[in-house]
TORTI-330892 format. One record per residue (C-alpha): residue in one letter; x, y, z; chain. Coordinates in pm, 1 decimal, m for minus. Layout:
! TORTI-330892
roke code=a	px=X	py=Y	pz=Z	unit=A
...
END
This chain:
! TORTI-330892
roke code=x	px=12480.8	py=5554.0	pz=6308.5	unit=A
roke code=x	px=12267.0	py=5845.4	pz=6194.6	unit=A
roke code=x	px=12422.4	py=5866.5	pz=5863.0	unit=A
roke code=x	px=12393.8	py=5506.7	pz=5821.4	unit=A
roke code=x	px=12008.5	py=5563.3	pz=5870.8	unit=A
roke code=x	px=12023.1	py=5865.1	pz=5674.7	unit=A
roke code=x	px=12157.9	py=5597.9	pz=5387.9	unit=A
roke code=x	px=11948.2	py=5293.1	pz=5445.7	unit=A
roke code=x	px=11587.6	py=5586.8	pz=5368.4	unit=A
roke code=x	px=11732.8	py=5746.2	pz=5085.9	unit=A
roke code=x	px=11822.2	py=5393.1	pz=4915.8	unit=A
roke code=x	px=11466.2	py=5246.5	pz=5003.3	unit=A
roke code=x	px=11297.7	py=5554.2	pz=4893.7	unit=A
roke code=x	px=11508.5	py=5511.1	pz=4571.4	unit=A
roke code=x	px=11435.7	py=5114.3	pz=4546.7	unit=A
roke code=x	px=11066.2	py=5169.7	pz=4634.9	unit=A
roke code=x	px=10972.2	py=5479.1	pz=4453.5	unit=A
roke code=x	px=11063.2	py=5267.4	pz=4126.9	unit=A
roke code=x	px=10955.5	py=4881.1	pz=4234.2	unit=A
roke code=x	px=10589.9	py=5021.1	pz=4318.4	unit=A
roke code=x	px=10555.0	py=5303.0	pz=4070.2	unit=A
roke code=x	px=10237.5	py=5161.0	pz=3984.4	unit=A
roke code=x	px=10080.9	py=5218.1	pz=4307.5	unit=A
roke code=x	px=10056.8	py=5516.5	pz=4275.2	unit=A
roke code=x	px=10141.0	py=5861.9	pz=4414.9	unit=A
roke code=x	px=9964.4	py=5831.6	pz=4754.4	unit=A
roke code=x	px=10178.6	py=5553.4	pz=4853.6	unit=A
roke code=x	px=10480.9	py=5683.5	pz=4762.0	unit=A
roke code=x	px=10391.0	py=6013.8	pz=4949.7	unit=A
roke code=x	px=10303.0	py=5804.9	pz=5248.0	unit=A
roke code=x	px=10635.0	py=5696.1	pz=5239.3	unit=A
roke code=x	px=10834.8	py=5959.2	pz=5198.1	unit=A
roke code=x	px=10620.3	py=6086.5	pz=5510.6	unit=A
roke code=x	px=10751.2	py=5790.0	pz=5699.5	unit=A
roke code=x	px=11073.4	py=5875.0	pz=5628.4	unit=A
roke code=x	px=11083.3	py=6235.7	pz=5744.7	unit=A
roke code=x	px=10862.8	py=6127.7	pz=6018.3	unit=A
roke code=x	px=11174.7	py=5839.0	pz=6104.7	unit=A
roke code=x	px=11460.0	py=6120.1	pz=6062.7	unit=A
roke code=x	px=11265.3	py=6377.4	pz=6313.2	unit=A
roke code=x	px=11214.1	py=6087.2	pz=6594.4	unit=A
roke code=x	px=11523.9	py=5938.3	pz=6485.8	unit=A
roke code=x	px=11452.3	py=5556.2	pz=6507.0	unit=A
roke code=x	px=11666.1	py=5377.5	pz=6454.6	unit=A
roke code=x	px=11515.3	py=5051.5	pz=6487.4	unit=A
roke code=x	px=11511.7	py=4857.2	pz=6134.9	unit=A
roke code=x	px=11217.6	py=4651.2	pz=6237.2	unit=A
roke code=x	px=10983.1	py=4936.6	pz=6304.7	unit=A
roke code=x	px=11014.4	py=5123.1	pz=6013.9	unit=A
roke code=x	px=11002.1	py=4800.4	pz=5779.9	unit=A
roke code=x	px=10677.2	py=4673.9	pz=5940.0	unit=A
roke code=x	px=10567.9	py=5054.9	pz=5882.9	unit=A
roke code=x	px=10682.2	py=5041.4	pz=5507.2	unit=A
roke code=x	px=10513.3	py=4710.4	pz=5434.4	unit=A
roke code=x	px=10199.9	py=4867.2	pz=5646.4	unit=A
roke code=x	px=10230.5	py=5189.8	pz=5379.3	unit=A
roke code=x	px=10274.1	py=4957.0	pz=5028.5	unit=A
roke code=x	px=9978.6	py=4703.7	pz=5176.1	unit=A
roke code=x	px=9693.3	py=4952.0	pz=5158.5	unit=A
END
């Protein structure tokens, strides 16, 4: 299950980083923040770190 998280970040960071380029750096730094900050607590709850993703891009 961990590495299946481990997969499902480094895809969406991938996916993300290059959909919202245009945002800008800050956003992309808050999300690879969420990430880490998911791996550390390990969450594994989908929901929670989409809501916080959407939460990071809707700044």
């Amino acid at each position: 299950m961990k590495r299946l998280s481990i997969l499902w970040s480094s895809s969406f960071l991938f996916s993300f980083s290059i959909k919202f380029f245009d945002y800008g750096f800050v956003h992309l730094e808050l999300f690879i923040f969420h990430v880490f900050l998911f791996r550390a607590l390990d969450v594994s709850h989908s929901s929670v770190a989409f809501v916080l993703l959407v939460l990071d891009f809707g700044l």
